[in-house]
N, C-alpha and C positions, 0 to 999 in steps of 0.2 A: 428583853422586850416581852409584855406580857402577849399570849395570843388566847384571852377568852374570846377578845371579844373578836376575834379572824376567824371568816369562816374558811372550809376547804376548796380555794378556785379549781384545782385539779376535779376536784369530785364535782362537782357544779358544772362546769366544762361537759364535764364524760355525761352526765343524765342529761344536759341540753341536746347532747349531739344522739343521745338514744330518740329524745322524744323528735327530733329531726328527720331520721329515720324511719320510726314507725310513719311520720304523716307520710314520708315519701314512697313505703312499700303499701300502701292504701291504695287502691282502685280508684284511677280518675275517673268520674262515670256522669254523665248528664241528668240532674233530678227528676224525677219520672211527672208523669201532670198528674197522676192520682196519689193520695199520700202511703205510706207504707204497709198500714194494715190492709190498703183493696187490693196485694197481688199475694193475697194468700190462698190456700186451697179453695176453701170456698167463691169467694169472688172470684178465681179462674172459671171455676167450674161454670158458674152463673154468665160470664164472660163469657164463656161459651157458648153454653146454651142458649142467652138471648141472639145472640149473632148481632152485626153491624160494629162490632167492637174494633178496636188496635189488635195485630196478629204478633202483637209483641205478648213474653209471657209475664214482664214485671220487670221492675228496676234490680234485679239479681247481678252476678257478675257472670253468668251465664246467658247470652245472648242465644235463647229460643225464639225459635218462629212459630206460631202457628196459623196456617193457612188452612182453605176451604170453610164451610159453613155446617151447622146443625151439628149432625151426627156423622158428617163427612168431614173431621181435621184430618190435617196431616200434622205430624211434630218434627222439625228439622231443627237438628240437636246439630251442632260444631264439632268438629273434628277430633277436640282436646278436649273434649266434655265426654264423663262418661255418665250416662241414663241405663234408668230400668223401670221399666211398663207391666204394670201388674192389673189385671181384670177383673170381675168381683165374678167368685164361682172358681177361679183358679188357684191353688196352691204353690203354684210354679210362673215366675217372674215370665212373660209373655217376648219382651226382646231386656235383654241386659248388654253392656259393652259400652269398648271407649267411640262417640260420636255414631252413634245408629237412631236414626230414624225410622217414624213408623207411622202407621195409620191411628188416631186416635180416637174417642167414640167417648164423650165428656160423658154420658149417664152411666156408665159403665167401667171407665177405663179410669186409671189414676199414673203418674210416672213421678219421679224424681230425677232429676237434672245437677252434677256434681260438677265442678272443675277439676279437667285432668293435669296441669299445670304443680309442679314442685313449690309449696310452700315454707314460707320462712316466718319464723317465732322468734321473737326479739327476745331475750330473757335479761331483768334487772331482780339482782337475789342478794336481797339484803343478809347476810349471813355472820356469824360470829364463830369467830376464830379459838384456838386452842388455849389464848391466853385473855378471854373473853373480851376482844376487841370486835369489834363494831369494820365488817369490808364491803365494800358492794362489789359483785363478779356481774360483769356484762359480758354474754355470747350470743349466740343464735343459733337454732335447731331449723335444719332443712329436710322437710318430710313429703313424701307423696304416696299415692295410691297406687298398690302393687296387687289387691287382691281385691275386686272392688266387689263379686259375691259375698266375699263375706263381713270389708268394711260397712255395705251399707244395712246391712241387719244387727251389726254390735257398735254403730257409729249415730249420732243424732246428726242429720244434714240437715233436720227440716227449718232453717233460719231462712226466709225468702229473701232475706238482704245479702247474707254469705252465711252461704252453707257449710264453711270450713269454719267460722267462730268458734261454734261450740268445741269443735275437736282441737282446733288451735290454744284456744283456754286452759283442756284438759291435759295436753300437753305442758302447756307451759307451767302449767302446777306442778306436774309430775315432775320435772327438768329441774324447778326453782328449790323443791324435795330435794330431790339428787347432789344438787350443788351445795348446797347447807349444810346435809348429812356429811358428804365427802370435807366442807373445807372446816366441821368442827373439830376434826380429827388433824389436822394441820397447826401450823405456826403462822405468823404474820407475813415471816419472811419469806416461809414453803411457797406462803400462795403468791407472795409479788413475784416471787425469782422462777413458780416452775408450775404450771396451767397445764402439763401433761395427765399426770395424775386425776385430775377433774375433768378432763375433756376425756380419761378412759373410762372410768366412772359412770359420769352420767351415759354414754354412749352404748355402754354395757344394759343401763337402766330402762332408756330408751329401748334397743331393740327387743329386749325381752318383753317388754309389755307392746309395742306395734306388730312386731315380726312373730313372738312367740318362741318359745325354746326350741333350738335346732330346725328352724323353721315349721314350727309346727302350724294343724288348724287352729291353737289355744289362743293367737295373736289376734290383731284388728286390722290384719289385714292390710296395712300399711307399708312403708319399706322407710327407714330413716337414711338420709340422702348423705349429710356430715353434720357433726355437733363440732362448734370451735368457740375458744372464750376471747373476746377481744379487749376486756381491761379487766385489771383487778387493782381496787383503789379503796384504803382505807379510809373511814368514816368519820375518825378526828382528827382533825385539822392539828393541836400537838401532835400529837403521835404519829401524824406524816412527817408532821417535819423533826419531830427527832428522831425519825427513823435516815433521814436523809440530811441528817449533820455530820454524822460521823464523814459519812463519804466526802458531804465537802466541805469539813474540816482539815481534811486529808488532800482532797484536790487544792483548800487554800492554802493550805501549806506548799504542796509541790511549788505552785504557781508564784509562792512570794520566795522560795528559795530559787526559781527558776528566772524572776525576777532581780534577785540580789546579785545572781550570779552576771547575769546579763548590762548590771550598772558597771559591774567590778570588771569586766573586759571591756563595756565602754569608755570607762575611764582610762585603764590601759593603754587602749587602743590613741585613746583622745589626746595622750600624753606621746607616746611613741610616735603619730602623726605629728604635733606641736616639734619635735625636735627633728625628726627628721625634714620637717619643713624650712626650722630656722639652718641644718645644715647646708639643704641643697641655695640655700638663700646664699650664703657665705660663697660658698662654692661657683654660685653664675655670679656671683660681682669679680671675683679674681676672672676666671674665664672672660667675663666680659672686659677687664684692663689688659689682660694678654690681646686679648684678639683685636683690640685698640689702637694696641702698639702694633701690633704684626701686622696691621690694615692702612696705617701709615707708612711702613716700612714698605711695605707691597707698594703703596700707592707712588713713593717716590721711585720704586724701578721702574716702575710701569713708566712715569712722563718721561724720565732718559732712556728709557729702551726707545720709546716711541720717538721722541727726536731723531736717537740714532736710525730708528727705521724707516723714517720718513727722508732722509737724507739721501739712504741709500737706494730708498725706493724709486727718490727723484732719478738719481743715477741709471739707476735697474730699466725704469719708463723710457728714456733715451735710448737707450742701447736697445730695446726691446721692441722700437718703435722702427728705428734702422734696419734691422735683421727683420722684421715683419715686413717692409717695403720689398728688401728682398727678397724673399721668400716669395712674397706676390708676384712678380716679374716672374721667376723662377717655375712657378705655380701655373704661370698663362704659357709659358714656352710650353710647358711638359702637358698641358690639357688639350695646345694647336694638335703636335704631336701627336697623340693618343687617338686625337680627331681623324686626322688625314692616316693613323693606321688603319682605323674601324672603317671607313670608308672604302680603303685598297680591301678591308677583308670581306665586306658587304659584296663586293662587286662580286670578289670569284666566289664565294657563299652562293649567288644567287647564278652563274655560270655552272657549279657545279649542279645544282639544285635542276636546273635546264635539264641539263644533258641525262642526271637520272630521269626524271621524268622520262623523256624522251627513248633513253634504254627500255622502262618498264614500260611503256606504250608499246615497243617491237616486241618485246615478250608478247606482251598479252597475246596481237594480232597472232606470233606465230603458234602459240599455244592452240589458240581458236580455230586456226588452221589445220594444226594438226587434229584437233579433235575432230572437225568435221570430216577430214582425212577417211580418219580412223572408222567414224558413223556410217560413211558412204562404203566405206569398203566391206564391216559386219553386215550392212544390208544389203548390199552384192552376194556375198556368201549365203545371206538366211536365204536370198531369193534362186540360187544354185541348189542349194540344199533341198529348199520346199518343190521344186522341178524334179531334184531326183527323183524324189519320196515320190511323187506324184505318177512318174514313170515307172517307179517300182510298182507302185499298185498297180497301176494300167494292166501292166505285161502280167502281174499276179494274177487275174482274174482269170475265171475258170469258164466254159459255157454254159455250166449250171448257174452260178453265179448273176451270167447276163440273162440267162432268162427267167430267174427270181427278178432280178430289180424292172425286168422288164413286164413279170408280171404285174410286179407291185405299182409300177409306173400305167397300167394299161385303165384303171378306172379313170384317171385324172385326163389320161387319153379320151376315151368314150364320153366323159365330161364337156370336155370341147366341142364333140363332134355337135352338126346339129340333128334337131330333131326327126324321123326319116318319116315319111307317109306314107311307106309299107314295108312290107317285113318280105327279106329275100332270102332263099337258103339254099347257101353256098354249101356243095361238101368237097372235100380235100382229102384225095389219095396218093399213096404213093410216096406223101415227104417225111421225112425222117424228124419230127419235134424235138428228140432230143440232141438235136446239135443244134450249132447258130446258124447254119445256112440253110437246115429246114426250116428253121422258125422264121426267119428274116423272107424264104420265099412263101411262105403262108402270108407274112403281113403283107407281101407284096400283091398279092391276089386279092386280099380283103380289099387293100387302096384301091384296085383296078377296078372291083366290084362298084362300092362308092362312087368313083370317080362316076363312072358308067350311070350308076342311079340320077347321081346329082344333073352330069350334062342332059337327059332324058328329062328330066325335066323343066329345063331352061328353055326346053325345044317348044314352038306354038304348036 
């Protein structure tokens, strides 16, 4: 079958699904109301200057604010953005870094606003191979800002729509380079079966010209994130497909021997089934005339067994039915019986049951008895005992003894007494205080004393 005129669906496929891609890695972003040339330097500046303006700084993929009036902005740069603010008169960038913020002063002041975000380069490298065939390699290069001092002095950002085009561009050329170089030194086959080689390659190509040798200052400052290829597809449509006959020439072969074989045991199978069918066929017709007969044969023992058992059953029910009557009689004698024993045994069961009771009732009482016995008689003795003790002290007692406690007893005395309307003074010679029968005839004169005051004054 001729294929001029077939084009390649594989390759046609692979470049739809790139250009799918790139719209999808595109910045969804809302169209600004001013067209694209008024958010460039100049119109910022003027934007500024006149005041009353939007505090937005342009339809860019960097979302700046700039707030306050005149010669008082502020510029609020986002987190993942990096800026640098240069002043006219200065030498030296005034704030640089990733998302910093600053004062801004439009007659004066100028900045630049990058996205700090890792970008992706779509590469489509149309390339010819070792044996001047026609391949297209698709990969993507993943790059970001690692030194942004020095990317933005050797980098052009100044695109106010995106500022990474330009260096995205330059990249992708360099990369598209790369991959060309590398896959003319190759085969057809190298490059369908092995994308390592090319993915070291360009990889190598890339960081020396971003990163710089041995990381040097030479680079732009950049850092490459990963380079990877995701198809590699040749460009004529024959020559894809006779590159991919052989193989399934090979696979239709297996598949139609793999096929032959598969009829050739079906039919086997289909045959050995067939016979082993019509056997067991043969086989349950005889089974089924044995078991015909034998079912017959059974079936005529079975109705003369069954006469004969029904015969003797009748037999068996009579006699069975006689001895059960007896047995009943039999059955009510020996239950009367049993009756009138249970009853004799209830009685003295509940006689004997009496009398214990009645036993442990005399317990209890004389146990109780004795205990209380026993209580009355310990506390006859504790009240013997506590008498001794008592009379032991007594007689232990010294004269010094009584007349300490009597000292100590003599305030609570004079406490009682009552109050006197004069003061008399008694003195005492002659008695001996340190015995009990001095001190007792001292208290006796004190009483007499008293006595004497008190009736004196009862008197009219």
């Amino acid at each position: 079958m001729s294929t001029a005129g077939k084009g390649n669906a594989y390759l046609d496929q692979v470049v739809a699904q790139q250009a799918v891609l790139e719209d999808d890695l595109r910045a969804r972003r809302a169209p600004a109301e001013q067209p694209p040339m008024a958010a460039g330097p100049l119109a910022k500046r003027e934007r500024a200057l006149g005041g009353g303006q939007p505090d937005r700084s342009g339809p860019g993929p960097v979302d700046v604010r700039i707030t306050g009036f005149w010669r008082w902005k502020n510029v609020l740069v986002p987190p993942n953005a990096y800026v640098v603010h240069t002043r006219r008169g200065r030498d030296r960038p005034l704030h640089i870094g990733l998302g910093v913020s600053f004062r801004f002063n439009p007659a004066i002041d100028s900045f630049l606003v990058v996205p700090g975000a890792t970008q992706t380069i779509l590469i489509n490298a149309y390339c010819v191979c070792r044996e001047l065939q026609g391949v297209l390699v698709q990969g993507y290069v993943q790059w970001g800002i690692q030194a942004f001092p020095i990317a933005y002095r050797k980098l052009d950002f100044g695109d106010p729509e995106d500022p990474m085009r330009l260096v995205n561009l330059q990249l992708r050329e360099q990369a598209e380079a790369a991959i060309k170089d590398k896959v003319a030194t190759m085969g057809v086959r190298d490059v369908l079966s092995d994308k390592q080689p090319i993915i070291e390659e360009l990889t190598a190509r890339l960081r020396a010209v971003a990163e710089g040798e041995d990381h040097s200052d030479q680079g732009l400052g950049l850092r490459i994130v990963t380079v990877q290829i995701k198809e590699a597809v040749v460009s004529s449509a024959q020559l894809w497909e006779n590159l991919q006959k052989p193989y399934r020439a090979e696979q239709g072969q297996v598949a139609r021997l793999a096929e032959l074989r598969s009829e050739e045991a079906i039919a086997e199978r289909e045959m050995a089934a067939a016979r082993l069918k019509e056997t067991r066929r043969l086989e349950h017709e005889r089974e089924l005339a044995e078991l015909r007969a034998a079912n017959e044969a059974v079936l005529f023992d079975t109705e003369v067994a069954e006469r004969l058992r029904r015969t003797r059953r009748e037999h068996d029910d009579s006699r069975a039915v006689a001895e059960l009557e007896a047995e009943t009689i039999r059955h009510g004698l020996r239950m009367e019986r049993e009756r009138h024993a249970e009853e004799a045994a209830t009685g003295r069961l509940r006689i004997e049951r009496e009398q214990e009771l009645r036993r442990l009732e005399l317990d209890g009482e004389l146990r109780l008895t004795q205990s209380r016995a026993l209580a009355d008689h310990e506390r006859a003795l504790l009240e013997v005992e506590r008498a001794r003790l008592r009379a032991d002290i007594d007689n232990a007692q010294t004269p010094a003894s009584l007349q300490a406690r009597l000292i100590e007893s003599l305030p609570e005395i004079m406490a009682k007494l009552p109050k006197p309307d004069e003061l008399r003074m008694v003195s005492f010679n002659g008695g001996d205080r340190t015995t009990v029968s001095g001190l007792l005839t001292e208290l006796a004169m004190v009483v007499g004393v008293l006595r004497s005051a008190i009736d004196g004054d009862d008197r009219p």
